[in-house]
N, C-alpha and C positions, 0 to 999 in steps of 0.2 A: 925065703930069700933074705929077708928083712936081717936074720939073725944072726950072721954070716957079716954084712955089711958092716965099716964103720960108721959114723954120726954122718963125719963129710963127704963120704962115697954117697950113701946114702940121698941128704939134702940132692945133692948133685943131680941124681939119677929122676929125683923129682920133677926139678928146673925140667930134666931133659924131655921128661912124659907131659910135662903139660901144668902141671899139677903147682901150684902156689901151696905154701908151707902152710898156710892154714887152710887149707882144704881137703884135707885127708893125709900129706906126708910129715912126718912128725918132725919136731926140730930138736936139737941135741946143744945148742949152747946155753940153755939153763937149766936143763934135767937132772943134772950132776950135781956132787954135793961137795966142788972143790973153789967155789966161787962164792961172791954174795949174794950171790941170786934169791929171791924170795921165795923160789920154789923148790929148793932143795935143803938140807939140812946140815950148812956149816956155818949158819950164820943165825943171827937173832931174829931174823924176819918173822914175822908172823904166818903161818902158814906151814912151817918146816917142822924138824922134829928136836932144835936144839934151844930150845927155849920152853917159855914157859903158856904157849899159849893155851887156847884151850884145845884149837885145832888139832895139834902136833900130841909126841908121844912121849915129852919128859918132863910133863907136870902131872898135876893127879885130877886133873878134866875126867869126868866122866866119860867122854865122846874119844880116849885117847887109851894109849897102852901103859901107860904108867902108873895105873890103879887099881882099886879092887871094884869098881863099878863091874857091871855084867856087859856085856857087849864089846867086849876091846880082849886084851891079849893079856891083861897080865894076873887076872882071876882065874878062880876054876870052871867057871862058865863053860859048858859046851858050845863048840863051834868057833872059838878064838883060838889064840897061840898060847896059850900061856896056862892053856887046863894041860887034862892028861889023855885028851883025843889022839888021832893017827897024827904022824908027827907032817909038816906039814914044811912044803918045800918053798922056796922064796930065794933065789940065786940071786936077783938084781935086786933084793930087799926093796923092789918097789911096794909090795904090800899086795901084791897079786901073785898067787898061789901059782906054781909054774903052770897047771893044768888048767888054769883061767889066761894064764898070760902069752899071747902069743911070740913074745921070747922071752924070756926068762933070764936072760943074758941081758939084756936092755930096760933101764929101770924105766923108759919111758915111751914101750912099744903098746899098741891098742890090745884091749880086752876082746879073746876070742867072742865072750857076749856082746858085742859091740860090733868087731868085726872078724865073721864068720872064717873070711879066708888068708886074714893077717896081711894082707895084702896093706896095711897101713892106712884102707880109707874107710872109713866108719859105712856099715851096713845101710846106712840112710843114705848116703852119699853115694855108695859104690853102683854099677848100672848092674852088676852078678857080683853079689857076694859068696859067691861058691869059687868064683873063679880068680887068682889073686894077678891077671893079665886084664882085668875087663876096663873098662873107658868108665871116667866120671859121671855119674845124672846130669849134675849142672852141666855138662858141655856133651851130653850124648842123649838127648830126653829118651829118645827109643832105644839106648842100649843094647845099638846093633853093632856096638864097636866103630862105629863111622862120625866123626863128629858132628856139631849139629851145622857149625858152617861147612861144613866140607855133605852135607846131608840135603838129598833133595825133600825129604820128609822125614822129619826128629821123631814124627809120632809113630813112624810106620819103620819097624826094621827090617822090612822088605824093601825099602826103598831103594831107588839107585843113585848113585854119587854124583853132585855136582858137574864133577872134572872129566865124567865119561857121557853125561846126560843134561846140555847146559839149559834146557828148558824144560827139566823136572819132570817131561812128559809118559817118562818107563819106559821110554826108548832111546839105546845108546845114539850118539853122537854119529855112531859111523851106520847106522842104520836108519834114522832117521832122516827123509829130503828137505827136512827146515826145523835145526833142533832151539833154531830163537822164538816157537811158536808152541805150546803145550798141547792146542788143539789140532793142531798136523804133526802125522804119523801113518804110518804104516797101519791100518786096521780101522782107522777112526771113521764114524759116520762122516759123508761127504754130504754138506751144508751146501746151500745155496749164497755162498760170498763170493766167487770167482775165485777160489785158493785150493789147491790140491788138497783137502781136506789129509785125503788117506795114501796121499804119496804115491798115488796110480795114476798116471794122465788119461788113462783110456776110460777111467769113468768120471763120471758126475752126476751133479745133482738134477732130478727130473725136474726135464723141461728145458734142461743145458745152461750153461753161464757165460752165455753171449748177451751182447746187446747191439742188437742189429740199428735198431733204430737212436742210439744216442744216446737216451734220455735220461743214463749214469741208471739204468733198472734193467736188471738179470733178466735172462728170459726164462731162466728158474721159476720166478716171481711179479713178472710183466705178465698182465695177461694180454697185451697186444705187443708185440715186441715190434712191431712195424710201424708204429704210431707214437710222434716221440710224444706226443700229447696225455700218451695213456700208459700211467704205470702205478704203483702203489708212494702214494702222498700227495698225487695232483690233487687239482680242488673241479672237484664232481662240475660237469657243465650238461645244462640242458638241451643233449644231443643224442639222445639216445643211444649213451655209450658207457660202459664202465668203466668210468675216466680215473679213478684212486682203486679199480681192480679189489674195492672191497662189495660185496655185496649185489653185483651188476647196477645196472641202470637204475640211481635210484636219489638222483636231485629230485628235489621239492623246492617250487615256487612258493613264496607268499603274495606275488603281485597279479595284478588283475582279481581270476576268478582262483588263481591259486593253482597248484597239480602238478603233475610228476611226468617220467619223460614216458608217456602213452599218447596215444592219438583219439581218445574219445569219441570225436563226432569224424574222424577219417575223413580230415581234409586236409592232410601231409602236415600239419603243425604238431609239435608234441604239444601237449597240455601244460607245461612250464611256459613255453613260451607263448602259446595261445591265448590271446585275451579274452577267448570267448569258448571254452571247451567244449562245450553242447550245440553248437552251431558251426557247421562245414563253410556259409560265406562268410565267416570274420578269422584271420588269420593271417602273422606278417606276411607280408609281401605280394596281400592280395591286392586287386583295382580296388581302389575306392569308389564304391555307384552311392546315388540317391534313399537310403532304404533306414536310414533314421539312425544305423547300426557303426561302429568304426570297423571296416570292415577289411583293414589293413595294420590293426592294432597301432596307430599311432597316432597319436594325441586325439585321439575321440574320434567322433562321426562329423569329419571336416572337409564333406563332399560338397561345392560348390558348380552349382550350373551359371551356363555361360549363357545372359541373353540373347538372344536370334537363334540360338540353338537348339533342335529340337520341338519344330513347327512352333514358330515363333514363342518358343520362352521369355519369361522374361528375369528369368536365373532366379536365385535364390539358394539358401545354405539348408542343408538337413538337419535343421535345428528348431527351424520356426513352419508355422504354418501358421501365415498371415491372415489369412481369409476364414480360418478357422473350418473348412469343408476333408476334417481327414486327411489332407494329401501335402505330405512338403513344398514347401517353396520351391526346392530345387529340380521338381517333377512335376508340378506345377506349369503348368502356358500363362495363368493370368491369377498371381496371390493374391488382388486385391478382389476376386469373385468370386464367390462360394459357389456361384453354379458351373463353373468350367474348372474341368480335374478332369484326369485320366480315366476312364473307364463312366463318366458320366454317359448319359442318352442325350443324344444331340437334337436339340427342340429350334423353331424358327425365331429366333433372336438375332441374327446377326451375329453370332457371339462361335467363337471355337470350344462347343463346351464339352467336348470328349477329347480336347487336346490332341486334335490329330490332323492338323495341318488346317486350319481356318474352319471359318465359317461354312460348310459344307451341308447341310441340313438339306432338302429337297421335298415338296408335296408334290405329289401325284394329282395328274389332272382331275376335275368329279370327286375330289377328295373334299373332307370339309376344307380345303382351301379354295374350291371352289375350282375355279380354273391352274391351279397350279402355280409352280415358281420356285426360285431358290432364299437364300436369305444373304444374297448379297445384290439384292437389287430392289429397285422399287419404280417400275416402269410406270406408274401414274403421280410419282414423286406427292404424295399423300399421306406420308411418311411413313406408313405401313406394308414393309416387307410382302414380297412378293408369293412368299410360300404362306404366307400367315393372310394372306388377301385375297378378300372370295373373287373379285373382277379387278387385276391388275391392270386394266384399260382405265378405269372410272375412277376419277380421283374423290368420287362422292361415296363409293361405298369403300367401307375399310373396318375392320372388328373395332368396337368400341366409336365407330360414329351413331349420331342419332339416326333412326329410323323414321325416314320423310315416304307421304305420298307421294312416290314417283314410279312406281312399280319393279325397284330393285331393291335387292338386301342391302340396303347402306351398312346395315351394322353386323353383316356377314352371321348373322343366327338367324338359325329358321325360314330365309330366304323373304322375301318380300311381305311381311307381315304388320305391316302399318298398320293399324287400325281407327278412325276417328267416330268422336261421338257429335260432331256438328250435324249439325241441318239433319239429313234424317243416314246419319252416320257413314259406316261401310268401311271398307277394308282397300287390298289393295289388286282389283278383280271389276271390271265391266261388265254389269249386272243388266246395262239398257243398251251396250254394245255402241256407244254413241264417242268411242275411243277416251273415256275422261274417265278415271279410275272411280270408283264409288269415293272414295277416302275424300275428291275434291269433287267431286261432284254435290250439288246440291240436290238432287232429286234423280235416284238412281235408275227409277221406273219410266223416265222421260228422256226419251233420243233425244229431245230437242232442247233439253233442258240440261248447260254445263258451263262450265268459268269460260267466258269469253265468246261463249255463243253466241250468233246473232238475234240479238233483241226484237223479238216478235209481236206484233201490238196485236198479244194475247192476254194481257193482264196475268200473264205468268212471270217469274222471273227468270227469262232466258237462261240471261248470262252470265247468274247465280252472284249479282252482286250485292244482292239484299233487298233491291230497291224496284220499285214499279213505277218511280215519281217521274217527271224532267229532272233531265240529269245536263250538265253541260259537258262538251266534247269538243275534238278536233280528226279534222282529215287532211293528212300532205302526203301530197302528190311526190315531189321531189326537187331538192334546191342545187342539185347541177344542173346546169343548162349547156345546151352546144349553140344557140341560136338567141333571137330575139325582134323586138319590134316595138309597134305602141301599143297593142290590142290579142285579148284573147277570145274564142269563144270554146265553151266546154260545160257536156251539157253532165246533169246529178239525176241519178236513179235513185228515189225517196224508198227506203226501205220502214224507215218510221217516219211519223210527226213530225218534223223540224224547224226550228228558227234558226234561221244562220244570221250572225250578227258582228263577226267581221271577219276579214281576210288576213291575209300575210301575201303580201307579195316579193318577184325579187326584182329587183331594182342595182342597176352599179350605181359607183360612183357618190359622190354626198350632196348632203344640200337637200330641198324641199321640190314638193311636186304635187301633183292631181292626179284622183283618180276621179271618174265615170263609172258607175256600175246598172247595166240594164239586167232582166230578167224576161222569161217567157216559160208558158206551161210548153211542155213537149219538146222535141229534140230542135237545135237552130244549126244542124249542120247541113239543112239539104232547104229548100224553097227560097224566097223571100226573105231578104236579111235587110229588109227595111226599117228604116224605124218605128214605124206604124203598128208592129207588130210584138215590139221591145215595151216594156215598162222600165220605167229609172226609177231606182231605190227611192222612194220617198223621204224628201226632206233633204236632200240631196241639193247643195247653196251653188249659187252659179258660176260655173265655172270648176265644178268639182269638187269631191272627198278631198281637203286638203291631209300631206303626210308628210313626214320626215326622212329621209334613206338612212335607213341604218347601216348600211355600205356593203360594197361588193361582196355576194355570197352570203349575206345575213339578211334573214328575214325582216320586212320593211311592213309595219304593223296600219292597218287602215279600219279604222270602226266607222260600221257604214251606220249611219243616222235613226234607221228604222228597218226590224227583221226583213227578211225575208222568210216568207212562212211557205213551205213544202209539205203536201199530204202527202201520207202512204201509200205507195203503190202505183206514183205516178212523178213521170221525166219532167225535169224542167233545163231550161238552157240559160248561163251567164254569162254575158260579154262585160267583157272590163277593157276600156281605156285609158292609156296612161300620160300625162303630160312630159312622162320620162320614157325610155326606152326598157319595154317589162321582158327580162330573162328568160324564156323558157325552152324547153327541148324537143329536138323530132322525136315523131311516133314511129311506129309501124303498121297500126291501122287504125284506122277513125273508126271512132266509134267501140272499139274494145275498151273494157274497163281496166283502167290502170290503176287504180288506188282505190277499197273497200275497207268499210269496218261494219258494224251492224246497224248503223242509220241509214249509210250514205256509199255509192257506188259512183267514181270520177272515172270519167271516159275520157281517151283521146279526141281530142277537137283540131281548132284553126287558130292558124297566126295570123292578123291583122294590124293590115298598114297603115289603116284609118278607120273611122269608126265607121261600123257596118260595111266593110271594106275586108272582108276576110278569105283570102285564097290561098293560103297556106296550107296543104295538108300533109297526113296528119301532124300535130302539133299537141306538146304536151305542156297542161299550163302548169307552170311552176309556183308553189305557194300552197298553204294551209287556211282551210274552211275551217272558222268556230261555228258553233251550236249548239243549241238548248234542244234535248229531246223534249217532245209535251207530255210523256208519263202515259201510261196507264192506267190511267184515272176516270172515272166520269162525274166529274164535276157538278155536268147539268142534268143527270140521273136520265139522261135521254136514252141510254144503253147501248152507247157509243163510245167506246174509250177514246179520251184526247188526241192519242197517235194515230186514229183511223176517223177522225173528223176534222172540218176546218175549224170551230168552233166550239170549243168546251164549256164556253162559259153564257150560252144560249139551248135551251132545248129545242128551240126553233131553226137551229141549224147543223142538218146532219148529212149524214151520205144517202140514209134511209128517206127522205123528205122529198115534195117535190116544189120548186121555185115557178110559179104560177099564177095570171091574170083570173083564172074562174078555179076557183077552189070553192068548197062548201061553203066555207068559212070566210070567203073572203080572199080578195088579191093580198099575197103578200110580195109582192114586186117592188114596195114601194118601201119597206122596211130595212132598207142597206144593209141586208146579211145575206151572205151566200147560201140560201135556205137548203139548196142543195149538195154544198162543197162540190161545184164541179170546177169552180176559179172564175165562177162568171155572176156577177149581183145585181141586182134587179135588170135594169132593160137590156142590160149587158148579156142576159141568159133567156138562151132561145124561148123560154117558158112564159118571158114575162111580154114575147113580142107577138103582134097579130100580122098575119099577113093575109092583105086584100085582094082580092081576082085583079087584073089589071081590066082597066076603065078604058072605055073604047076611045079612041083621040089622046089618050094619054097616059101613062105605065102606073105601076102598082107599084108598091112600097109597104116593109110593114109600120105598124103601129107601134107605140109604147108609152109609159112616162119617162 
């Protein structure tokens, strides 16, 4: 077509294709040789054929037609113009043989080696060079004839065109339901995005592309679509649920004991959340109790009891254990105790020591507590508990008192097991059956022999006080009185020896007084209450024992001048007269004995209005008898103990003796000793008197010195 054309139609048709002059369409206003162009040959340019370069062909350059060099036209060389080869054609004298030139007519049209189908665009350039209608490389890369802007794909000449396919997808515009999107089309796999992938509303992606619950997640790809908590990107929570729908259930704690969402010890916590995953009581939102443990996961084990609560608590945190006995404070009854905790054995202390509601302890009667009891009491206030106390009656016996002779377990072991090693020892057991336990007893083999016995003028010691000597004593009657007067009489049953050496009377009122004091062997409450019959205390000043009153109700002291000596085994009677009015009280019978010890036995007597003047009866005389017992001794080796003679200190006077005018030996009538102890000395005793027949005219009489 090319050759046919003129220069300007040509260029023209260029513009019109697309095609820029230096891009494969040739240009035609310097090709010619009717200008100065430097490419053609009418001018001196270098390059052309009318001069003399070396280039061109009208100098004698080797590289040119104007010589005889070999390679050019104007030698014989084969293969140039200018031998004698096939003659060789050249119409546009461009230097290209018409059968290399694809026109021949055109000195400045491409070389069919160059371009194949003359089509004006050089073989490298053109997208088919077979074909002189094909589209440029540079603006057609695929050479589908489609340009590459107007081309959904330059590389692929299958592709389809912009202007019928606006989103390159290879499906037209009018078949396509969204052609601004490459991935939607008619056939395309349907994705999980919410979008008609494949231009079918009746399908979708498994598992649908809804989102029921909100949470901007498909239910393609939600795997809870009901939960707007749970879709893919949440952040994993410790609930037992696949919260980011990767992987299921599968948060991990690092705090506490650590762990994932399982339930370990199955006691409804997962292990993330659980402080304690091997243990079913520790677990949020449980009660908090006593047990050492946080058993609510929150801030530790910060269970506090409440005091008064819980059979008297006295509170405490589960933290400590005060008393050191194993068991919290806060379950605890008493933290400062190690022996009272929960579960302890409840022993007689007083003490709540199994924590379960007080002191409750109990001993059974016959028990080693002897007679029983609880431990909140102490009925002989002895201060020893009553379950822990063998005789709750006796404030003498109680565990850990001394063990006394008295014939009870004072110290509640082993029962009444006194034992002494005194006198001739013994335990605590009546061995002479004389009621005095051996332990105090001084002589166990003798009924008659025991502390406080009466003193027997046996030269034994009775009444186990050590001693067999004269010993000094007292006997009172008693110092209330309902009555009174000037005078008493009341007689003494001599159990031992006696000197009595002074009295106690009662006297009111203050101030000074007299007393009188007679004596008689035998009773002075029945016969004769003459004076003829009475002896007064020897040495006795006229007018009386003077004395003092020591005042109403207190005894009023008289020391009479010279004993009065009493044998064993026989009554004597006292009358006392007073210059004061002497206190004493009614009896109930005369003659009973009101007052004893082991010398001396005081009988009810008479009240007296004057002296030897006594009608009163019975009458008790108020006051205390002193005394010297005379011992059980014999002195005078006569083998007469002191207390069963009148005279110790004579062998010549005993009970055994007789007081006598004809004796072997001799009268002793005249030796002023009661030879006999009967109370009567020499002619005084019937022994020492004679009596004579009566003489006719005139009476008899006895004898004597």
């Amino acid at each position: 077509m090319f050759k046919t054309l003129n220069p300007t139609t040509y260029s023209l048709l260029c513009l019109l294709a697309g095609f820029s002059l230096l891009s494969g369409c040739l240009s035609f206003d310097n090709g010619d040789d009717d200008d100065s162009s430097v490419s053609d040959d009418d001018d001196t340019a270098a390059g052309d054929d009318d001069d003399s370069s070396v280039s061109d062909d009208d100098d004698s350059s080797v590289s040119d037609d104007d010589d005889t060099a070999t390679g050019d036209d104007d030698d014989t060389a084969t293969g140039d113009d200018d031998d004698s080869g096939p003659a060789v054609v050249d119409q546009d004298g461009d230097g290209v043989p018409a059968d290399e030139d694809c026109d021949d007519n055109d000195s400045g049209s491409t070389v069919v080696a160059e371009d194949a189908d003359c089509d004006g665009v050089l073989t490298a350039a053109d997208s088919d060079d077979t074909l002189d209608t094909s589209t440029v490389v540079a603006e057609d890369a695929d050479c589908d004839g489609v340009l590459t802007a107007a081309d959904c794909d330059d590389t692929l000449d299958t592709s389809t065109v912009v202007a019928d396919d606006a989103d390159c997808d290879g499906v037209l515009t009018t078949a396509d339901c969204d052609d601004s999107s490459a991935t939607v089309y008619p056939g395309a796999a349907e994705l999980c995005n919410g979008v008609d992938d494949d231009c079918d509303p009746a399908t979708a992606a498994v598992g649908g592309e809804t989102d029921v619950d909100s949470d901007s997640s498909l239910s393609c790809v939600d795997c809870d679509d009901n939960d707007v908590d749970i879709f893919p990107g949440a952040a994993e929570q410790c609930d037992g649920i696949d919260n980011d729908c990767v992987g299921g259930a599968d948060f991990v704690s690092t705090l506490d004991d650590g762990g994932t969402e399982v339930d370990t010890d199955t006691d409804g916590s997962l292990d993330c959340a659980d402080c304690e995953d091997t243990n079913a009581s520790n677990f949020p939102g449980n009660s908090e109790v006593c047990d050492g443990a946080d058993n609510d996961c929150n801030a530790g084990a910060d269970y506090s009891a409440t005091p008064g609560v819980g059979g008297g608590d006295d509170g405490g945190d589960e933290l400590s254990d005060s008393d050191s006995d194993s068991v919290l404070d806060c379950a605890d009854c008493d933290d400062n105790a190690p022996t009272n905790y929960p579960g302890n054995a409840e022993v007689c202390d007083g003490q709540d020591n199994d924590c379960t509601g007080g002191a409750d302890f109990f001993a059974v009667a016959n028990g080693p507590a002897g007679d029983g009891g609880s431990e909140t009491a102490d009925a002989d206030n002895d201060t020893s508990l009553d379950c822990a106390d063998c005789d709750d009656n006796d404030a003498n016996n109680y565990p850990g008192n001394s063990e006394v002779c008295d014939g009870a377990d004072n110290d509640c072991v082993g029962g009444a097991d006194f034992v002494t090693v005194s006198d001739d020892g013994g335990g605590e057991s009546h061995s002479d059956n004389d009621n005095v336990l051996d332990c105090d007893d001084c002589n166990d083999a003798d009924a008659f022999v025991y502390p406080n016995a009466p003193e027997l003028c046996d030269g034994v010691d009775n009444d186990c006080d050590g001693s067999v000597a004269a010993q000094s004593s007292s006997l009172t009657t008693t110092l209330s009185t309902n009555s009174g007067h000037f005078g008493n009489v009341f007689d003494l049953n001599a159990l031992q020896s006696v000197d009595i050496v002074s009295l106690d009377i009662n006297v009111s009122g203050s101030g000074s007084g007299t007393l009188d004091v007679y004596w008689k062997m035998g009773s002075g409450y029945s016969g004769n209450l003459g004076s003829a019959s009475w002896t007064q205390v020897a040495g006795t000043p006229a007018g009386g024992i003077p004395f003092t009153v020591a005042g109403t109700g207190q005894p009023t002291s008289v020391i009479l001048p010279s004993p009065i000596s009493l044998m064993a085994g026989q009554t004597y009677s006292i009358h006392v007269l007073s210059s004061r009015t002497l206190n004493y009280r009614m009896g109930t019978t005369q003659g009973a004995v009101y007052a004893q010890d082991t010398a001396l036995e005081i009988t009810e007597g008479l009240g007296c209005s004057i002296a030897f003047n006594c009608a009163f009866s019975p009458r008790i005389w108020s006051g205390t008898v002193f005394y010297d017992t005379q011992g059980e001794l014999d002195a005078d080796t006569d083998s007469y103990l002191a207390c069963a003679e009148c005279n110790d200190s004579a062998d010549t006077a005993s009970p055994g003796l007789v007081e006598s005018m004809f004796l072997r030996g001799g009268s002793n009538c005249g030796d002023g000793l009661d030879n006999d102890c009967d109370g009567f000395i020499d002619g005084a005793d019937s022994g020492c008197q004679i009596v004579l027949p009566p003489v006719i005219g005139g009476g008899g009489g006895p004898l004597g010195n």
